[in-house]
MARMAR-833358 format. One record per residue (C-alpha): residue in one letter; x, y, z. Coordinates in steps of 0.001 Angstrom, whole numbers, padded with zeros to 6 digits, always signed. Layout:
<pts>
AXYZ ...
</pts>
This chain:
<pts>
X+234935+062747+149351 X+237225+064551+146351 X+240949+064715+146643 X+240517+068496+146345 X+238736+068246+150104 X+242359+066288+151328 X+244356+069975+150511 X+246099+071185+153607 X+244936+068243+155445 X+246982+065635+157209 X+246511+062841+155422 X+248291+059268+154798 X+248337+056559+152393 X+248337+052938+153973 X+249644+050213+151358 X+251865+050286+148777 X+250561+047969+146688 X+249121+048435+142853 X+245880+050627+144442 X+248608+052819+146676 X+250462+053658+143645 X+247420+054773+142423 X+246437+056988+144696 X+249906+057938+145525 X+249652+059427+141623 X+246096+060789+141740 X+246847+063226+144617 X+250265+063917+143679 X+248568+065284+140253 X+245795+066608+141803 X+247244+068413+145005 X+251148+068521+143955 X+252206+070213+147269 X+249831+068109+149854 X+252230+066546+152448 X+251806+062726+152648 X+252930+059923+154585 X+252765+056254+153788 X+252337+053076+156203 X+254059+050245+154250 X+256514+046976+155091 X+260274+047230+155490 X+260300+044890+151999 X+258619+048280+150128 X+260704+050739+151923 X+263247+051534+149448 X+260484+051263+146470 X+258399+053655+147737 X+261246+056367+148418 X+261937+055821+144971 X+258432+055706+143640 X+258299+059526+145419 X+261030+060898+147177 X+258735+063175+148946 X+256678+060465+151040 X+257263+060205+154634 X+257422+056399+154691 X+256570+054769+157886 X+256992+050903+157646 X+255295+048308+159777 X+252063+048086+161134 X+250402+051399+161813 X+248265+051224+165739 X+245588+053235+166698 X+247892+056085+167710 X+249865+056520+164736 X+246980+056345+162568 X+244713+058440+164684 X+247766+061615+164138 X+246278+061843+160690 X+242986+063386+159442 X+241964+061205+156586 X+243594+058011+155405 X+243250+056539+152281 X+243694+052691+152573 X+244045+049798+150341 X+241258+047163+149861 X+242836+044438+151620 X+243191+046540+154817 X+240128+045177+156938 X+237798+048208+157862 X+237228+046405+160797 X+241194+046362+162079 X+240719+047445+165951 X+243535+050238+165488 X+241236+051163+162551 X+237955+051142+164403 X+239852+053288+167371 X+241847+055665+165405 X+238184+056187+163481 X+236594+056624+167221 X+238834+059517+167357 X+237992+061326+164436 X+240370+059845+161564 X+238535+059653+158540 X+239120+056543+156240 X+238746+056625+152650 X+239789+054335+149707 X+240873+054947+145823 X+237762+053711+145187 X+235773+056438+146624 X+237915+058686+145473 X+236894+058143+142227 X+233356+057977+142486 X+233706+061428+144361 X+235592+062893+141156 X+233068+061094+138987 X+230172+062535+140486 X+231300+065987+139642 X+232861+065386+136592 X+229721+065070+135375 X+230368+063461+131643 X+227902+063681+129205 X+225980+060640+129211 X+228676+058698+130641 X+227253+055516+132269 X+228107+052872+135490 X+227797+049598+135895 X+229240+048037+139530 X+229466+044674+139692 X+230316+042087+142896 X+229399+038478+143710 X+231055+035661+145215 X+232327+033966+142360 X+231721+035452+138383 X+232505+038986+139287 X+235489+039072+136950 X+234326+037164+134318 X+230991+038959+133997 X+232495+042387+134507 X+234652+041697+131673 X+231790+040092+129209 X+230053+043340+130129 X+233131+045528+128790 X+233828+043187+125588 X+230043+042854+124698 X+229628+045963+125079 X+232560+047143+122986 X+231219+045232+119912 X+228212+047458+119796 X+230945+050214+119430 X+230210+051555+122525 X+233303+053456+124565 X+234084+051096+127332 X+236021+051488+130761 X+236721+048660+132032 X+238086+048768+135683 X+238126+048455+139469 X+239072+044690+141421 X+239801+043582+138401 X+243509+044412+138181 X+243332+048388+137401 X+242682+050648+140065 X+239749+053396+138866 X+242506+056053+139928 X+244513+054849+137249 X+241696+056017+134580 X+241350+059060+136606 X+240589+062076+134467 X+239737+059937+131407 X+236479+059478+129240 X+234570+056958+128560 X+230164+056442+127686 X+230108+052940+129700 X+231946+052345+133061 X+232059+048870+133904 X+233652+048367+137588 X+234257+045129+139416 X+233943+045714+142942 X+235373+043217+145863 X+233111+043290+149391 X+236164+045114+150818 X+234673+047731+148094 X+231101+047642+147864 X+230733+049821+150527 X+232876+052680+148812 X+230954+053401+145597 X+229172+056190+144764 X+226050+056153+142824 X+225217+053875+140060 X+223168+053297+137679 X+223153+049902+137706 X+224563+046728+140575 X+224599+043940+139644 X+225416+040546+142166 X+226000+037235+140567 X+226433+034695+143238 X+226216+034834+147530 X+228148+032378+149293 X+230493+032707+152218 X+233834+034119+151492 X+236326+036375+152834 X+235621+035911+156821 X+239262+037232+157732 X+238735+040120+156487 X+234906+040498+157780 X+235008+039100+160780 X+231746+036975+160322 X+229460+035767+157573 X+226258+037572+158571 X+228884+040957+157861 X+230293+039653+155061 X+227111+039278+153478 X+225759+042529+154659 X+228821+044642+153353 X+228579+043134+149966 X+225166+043720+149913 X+226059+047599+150641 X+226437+047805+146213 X+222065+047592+146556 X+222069+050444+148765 X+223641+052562+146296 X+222320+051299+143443 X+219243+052530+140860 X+218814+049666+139728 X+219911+045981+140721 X+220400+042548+139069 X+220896+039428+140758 X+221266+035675+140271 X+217612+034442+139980 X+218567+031156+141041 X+220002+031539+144147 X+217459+032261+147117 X+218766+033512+149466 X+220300+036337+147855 X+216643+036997+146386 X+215497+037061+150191 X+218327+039531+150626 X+217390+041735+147724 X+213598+041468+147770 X+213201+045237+149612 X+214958+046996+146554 X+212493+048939+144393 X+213985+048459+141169 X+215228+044906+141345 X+215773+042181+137906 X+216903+038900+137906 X+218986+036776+135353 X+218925+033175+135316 X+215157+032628+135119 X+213158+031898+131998 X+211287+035242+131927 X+214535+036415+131120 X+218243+035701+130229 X+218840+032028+131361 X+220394+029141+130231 X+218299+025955+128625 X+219482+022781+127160 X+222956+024633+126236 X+221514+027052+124773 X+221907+031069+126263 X+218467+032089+125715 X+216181+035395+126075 X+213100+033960+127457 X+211107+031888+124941 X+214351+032255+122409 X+217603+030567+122171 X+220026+033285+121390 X+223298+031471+121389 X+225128+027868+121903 X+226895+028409+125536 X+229457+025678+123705 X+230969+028072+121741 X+231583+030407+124657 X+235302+029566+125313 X+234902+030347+129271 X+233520+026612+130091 X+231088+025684+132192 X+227476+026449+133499 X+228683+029194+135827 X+230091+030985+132936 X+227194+030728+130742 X+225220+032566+133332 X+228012+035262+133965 X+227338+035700+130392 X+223459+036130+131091 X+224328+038356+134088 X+226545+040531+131238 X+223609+040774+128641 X+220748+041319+130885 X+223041+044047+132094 X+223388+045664+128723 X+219497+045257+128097 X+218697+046984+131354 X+220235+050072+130405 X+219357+049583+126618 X+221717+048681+124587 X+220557+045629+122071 X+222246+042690+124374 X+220762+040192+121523 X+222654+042205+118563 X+226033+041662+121126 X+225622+037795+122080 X+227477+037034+118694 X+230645+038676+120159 X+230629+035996+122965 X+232298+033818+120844 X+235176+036008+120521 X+235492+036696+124349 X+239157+035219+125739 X+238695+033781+129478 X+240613+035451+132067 X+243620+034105+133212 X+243346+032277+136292 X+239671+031368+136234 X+238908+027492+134433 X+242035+028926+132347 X+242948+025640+129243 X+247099+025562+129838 X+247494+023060+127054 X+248361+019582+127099 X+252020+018274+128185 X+254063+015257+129302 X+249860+013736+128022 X+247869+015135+130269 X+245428+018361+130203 X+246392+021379+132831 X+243402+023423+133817 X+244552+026531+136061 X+241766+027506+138341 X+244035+029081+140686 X+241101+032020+141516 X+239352+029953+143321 X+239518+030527+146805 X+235711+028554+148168 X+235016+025253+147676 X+231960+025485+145972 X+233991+027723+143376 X+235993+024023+143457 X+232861+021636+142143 X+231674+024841+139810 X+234617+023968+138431 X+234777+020151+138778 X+231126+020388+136714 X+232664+022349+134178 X+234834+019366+133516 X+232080+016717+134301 X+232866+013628+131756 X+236358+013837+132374 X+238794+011880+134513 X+240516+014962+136799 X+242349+014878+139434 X+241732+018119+141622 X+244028+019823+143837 X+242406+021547+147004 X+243970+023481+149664 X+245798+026550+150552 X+245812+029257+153355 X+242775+028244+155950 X+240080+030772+156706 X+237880+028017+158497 X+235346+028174+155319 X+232727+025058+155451 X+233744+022574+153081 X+230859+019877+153716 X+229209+020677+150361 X+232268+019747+148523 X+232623+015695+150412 X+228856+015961+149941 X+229157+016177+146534 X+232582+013702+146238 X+230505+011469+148064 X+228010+010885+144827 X+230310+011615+142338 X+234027+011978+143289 X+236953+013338+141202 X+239507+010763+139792 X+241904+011773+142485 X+242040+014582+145306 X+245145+015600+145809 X+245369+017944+149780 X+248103+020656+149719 X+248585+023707+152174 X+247803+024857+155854 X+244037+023521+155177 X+244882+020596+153372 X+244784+018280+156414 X+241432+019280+157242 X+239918+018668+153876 X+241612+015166+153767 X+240439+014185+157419 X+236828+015287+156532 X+236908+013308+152812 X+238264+010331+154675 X+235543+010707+157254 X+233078+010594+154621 X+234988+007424+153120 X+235191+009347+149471 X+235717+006725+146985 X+239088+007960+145227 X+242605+007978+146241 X+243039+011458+148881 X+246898+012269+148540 X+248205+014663+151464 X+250976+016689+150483 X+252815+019634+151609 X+252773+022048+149019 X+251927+022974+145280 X+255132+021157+143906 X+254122+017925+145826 X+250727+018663+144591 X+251830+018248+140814 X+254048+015280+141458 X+251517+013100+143161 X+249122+014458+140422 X+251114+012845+137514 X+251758+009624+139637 X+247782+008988+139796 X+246124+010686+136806 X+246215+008418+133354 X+247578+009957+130323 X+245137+012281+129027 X+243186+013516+131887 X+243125+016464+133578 X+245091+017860+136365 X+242844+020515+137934 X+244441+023476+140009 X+241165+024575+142119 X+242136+024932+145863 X+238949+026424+147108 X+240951+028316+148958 X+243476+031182+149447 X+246575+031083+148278 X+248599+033152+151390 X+249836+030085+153209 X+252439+029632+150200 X+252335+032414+147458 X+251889+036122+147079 X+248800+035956+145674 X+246370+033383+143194 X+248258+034728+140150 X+251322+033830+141530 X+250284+030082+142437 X+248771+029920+139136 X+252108+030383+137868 X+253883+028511+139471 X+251330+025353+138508 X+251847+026331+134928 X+255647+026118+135207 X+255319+022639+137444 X+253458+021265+134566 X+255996+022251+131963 X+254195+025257+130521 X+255126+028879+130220 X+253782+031177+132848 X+254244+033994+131173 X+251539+033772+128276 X+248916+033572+131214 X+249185+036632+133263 X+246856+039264+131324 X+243972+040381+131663 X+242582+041432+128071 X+240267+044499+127636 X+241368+046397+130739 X+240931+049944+130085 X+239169+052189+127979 X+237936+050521+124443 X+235183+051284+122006 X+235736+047387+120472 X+235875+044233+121548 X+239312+042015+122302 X+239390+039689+120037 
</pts>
């Protein structure tokens, strides 16, 4: 769909968050005189009268009724497709649409020359390799968008030109794309069931990026998302010797060790192969990934993700707030393997399976586990099951979280903020509880909020 097709039409926007703005914008440049309402809270009321005094803001909860009054509504990603008011008011004819596939509709027709797009989802590494993709990819001097889940709407870079689009896409937004050159999935694991509904759907939705994809790259080492992919005609894999892999420490192209994965300042073996999945990407569609590797050195880690606060009071703060699975939890745990760290776990519930995690405490526990938030008594009750060999502190929240952290963890270890799960019990959002961590461990929280290299960029952050 393009926002020329919305003209005349009754249409809404529902959220009012960074993506609403977005396509609040888009259309009001676009289609100046189209009549929109808005479904938002009470709490964004008065922002979004002032945002556009020409919105018909509804606040609460939309049902199938008030939603089914309007033609087409554009919704935000965390809106569930699978709302019942959504599925009914659909039944009925209301089409539902996104900022996302918005853009791809203008893209499509825009038609620039040569202009080329990369969509990439997974699990866990989506961030981090979309955004090696965009700096790598700059330091061949090569005009880079880079965009999407990652923190700027595509509306926001509506209109705009660019040679390379690199787009992180969520599952709530795999299955609004357009064409693309190139998908590429670096991990499969269970995430997100809230939203879904089940795992079997969440799996299948974020799976939709192959459907629309030329070309698709996956995470050779995972199989069953090689069982899932194995129908698509033009499928390549990363993480296997034949191609871009990692061996010994070394990020290598088949037979040849291309760079040190120690000097890559994003730790860890997860993040060496989001750095694969980035230069097998490049290679795909031809650009000389091998002359680009050298810029990996120079790449910052986003905040948020395995994120180095600093050292205070004498011990290390690592702020891992993203991670919202528990096997995003021992990814990171590995990442600090050698080093006493005391983890803290826990946060909003979305009944996610955390048996691999006390599988793995049970062979080779952290230095402490510290249980915070509405899941925390469930992680502690099945690590105490398991009779995990290190001290498993319950606490209520974040702040309690630090304190018994500092009470337990020797001067110069590491106090580890990876919950393995959502942050919604407590906080806004992950980048608000990472925050918050930074400024319970004495640190400023306001050097570790940006995202570098968002945007359009012919060279690399450095």
């Amino acid at each position: 769909m393009r926002i020329a097709e919305l003209a005349g039409r009754r249409v809404a926007v529902w959220g009012f968050g960074r993506e609403g703005h977005a396509v609040i914008k888009a259309l009001r440049a676009r289609l100046p005189a189209q009549a929109l309402t808005l479904f938002c809270s009470a709490a964004e009321a008065d922002a979004a009268r002032a945002f556009d005094a020409a919105l018909d803001v509804v606040t609460g909860e939309p049902d199938a009724a008030a939603l089914a009054r309007f033609e087409v509504v554009v919704k935000s990603p965390g809106i569930s497709a699978y709302k019942p008011a959504l599925l009914a008011a659909q039944a009925q004819g209301t089409r539902f649409t996104s900022g996302t596939a918005l853009w791809f509709g203008e893209h499509a027709v825009e038609k620039q020359p040569q202009a080329r797009v990369i969509g990439i989802t997974g699990t866990k590494g989506k961030s981090t390799a979309s955004a090696l993709t965009a700096h790598l990819a700059r330091a061949l001097g090569v005009r880079t968008a880079l965009a999407g889940n990652i923190g700027l709407p595509l509306l926001e870079l509506l209109g705009q030109r660019a040679d390379l689009w690199v787009i992180e896409l969520s599952s709530f937004q795999t299955g609004e794309a357009g064409p693309l050159e190139l998908g590429v999935v670096t991990s499969l694991y269970e995430e997100h069931l809230d939203w879904h509904g089940s795992r079997e759907r969440y799996v299948a939705d974020k799976l939709k990026l192959a459907g629309v994809s030329r070309r698709l790259l996956v995470n050779g080492l995972q199989p069953n998302l090689l069982e899932r992919t194995a129908t698509h005609p033009h499928r390549l894999v990363f993480g296997t010797p034949e191609g871009w892999h990692v061996r010994d420490g070394m990020i290598c192209r088949g037979a040849q060790a291309v760079f040190d994965s120690a000097a890559l300042a994003a730790p860890g073996l997860h993040n060496a192969l989001n750095a694969c999945a980035a230069l097998a990407a490049l290679e795909t569609l031809g650009f000389d990934a091998i002359a680009a590797a050298p810029a990996l050195a120079t790449f910052r880690p986003l905040p948020h993700r395995l994120q180095p606060l600093g050292e205070c009071d004498g011990w290390h703060w690592v702020n891992d707030s993203i991670s919202t699975t528990p096997l995003a939890t021992l990814a990171a745990l590995e990442s600090l393997h050698g080093r006493t760290v005391t983890v803290l776990v826990g946060g909003h519930d979305r009944g996610l399976d955390w048996t691999p995690f006390v599988a793995a405490m049970r062979s080779a526990p952290a230095h402490a586990i510290v249980c915070m938030g509405a899941n925390g008594a469930r992680i502690e009750a099945a690590l105490r099951e398991a009779e995990i060999r290190c001290p498993i502190l319950p606490v209520d929240d974040l702040a309690g979280a630090v304190a018994e952290a500092k009470t337990h963890t020797p001067r110069g270890g590491v106090i580890l903020l990876s919950p393995g799960a959502p942050s919604f019990d407590q906080f806004r959002d992950y980048a608000e509880r990472g925050r918050r961590f930074a400024a319970l461990a004495g640190l400023d929280p306001s050097g570790i909020a940006s995202i570098p290299g968002l945007g359009i960029g012919g060279t690399p952050d450095c």
